[in-house]
GUTIVEX-853287 format. One record per residue (C-alpha): residue number from 1; x, y, z. Coordinates in nm, 3 decimals, padded with zeros to 5 digits. Each point is the difference from the previous one (the first is absolute). Layout:
REM GUTIVEX-853287
NODE pos       u       v       w
NODE NUM       X       Y       Z
...
END
This chain:
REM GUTIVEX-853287
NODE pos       u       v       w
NODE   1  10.111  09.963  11.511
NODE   2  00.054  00.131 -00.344
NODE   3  00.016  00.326 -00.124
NODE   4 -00.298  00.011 -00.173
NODE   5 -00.164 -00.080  00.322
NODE   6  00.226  00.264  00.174
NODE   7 -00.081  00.264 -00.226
NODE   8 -00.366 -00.038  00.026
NODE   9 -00.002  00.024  00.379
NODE  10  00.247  00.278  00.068
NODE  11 -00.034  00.378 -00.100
NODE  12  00.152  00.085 -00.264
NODE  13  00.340  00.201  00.044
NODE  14  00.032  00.338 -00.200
NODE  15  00.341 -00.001 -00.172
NODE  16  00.001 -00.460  00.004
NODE  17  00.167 -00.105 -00.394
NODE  18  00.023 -00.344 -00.158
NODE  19  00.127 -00.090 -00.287
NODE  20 -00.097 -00.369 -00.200
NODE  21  00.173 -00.232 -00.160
NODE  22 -00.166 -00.284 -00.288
NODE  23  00.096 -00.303 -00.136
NODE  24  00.022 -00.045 -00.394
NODE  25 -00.381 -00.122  00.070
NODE  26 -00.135  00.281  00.146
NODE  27  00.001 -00.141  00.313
NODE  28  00.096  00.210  00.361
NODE  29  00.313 -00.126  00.173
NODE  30  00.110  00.270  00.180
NODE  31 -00.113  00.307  00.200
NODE  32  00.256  00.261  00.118
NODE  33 -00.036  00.270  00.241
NODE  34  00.139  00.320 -00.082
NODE  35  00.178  00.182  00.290
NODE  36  00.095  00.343 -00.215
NODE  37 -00.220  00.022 -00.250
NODE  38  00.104  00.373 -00.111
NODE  39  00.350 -00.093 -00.055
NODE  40 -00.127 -00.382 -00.172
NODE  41 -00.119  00.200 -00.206
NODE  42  00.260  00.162 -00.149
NODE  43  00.174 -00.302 -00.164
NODE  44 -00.009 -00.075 -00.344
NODE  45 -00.120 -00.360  00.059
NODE  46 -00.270  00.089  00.225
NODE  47 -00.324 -00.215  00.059
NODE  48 -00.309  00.115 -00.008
NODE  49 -00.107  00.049  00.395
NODE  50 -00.384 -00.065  00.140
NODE  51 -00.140  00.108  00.263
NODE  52 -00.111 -00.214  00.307
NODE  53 -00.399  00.016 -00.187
NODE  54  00.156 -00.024 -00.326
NODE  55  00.178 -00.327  00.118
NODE  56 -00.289 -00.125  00.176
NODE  57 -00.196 -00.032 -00.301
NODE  58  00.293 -00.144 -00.185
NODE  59  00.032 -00.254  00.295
NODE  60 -00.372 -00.059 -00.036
NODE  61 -00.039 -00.092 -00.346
NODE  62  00.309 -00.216 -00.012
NODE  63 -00.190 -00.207  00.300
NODE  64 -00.329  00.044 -00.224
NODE  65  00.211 -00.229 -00.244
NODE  66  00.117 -00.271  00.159
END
């Protein structure tokens, strides 16, 4: 099962964070979770961090693509 697929059947959690990563194309390769997001944060090199509907729709429209 993927995540995309796991996302849209569970709840969403209050408090869940994931960051992204992108190839030089643009293209998704990897999905984090984010276990303290408060203290992530904090660092200078931070990611930007998505909700679990935020990332949903990211998931979706990188499926849309293919």
């Amino acid at each position: 099962m993927s995540l995309r697929n796991t996302l849209r059947r569970n709840k969403t959690i209050r408090g869940r964070r994931w960051t992204i990563t992108r190839d030089k194309n643009g293209k998704l390769i990897k999905v984090k979770m984010i276990f303290k997001p408060e203290e992530y944060v904090k660092y200078k090199n931070a990611k930007t961090i998505y909700g679990d509907k935020a990332l949903l729709k990211i998931l979706d429209k990188e499926f849309n693509k293919k």
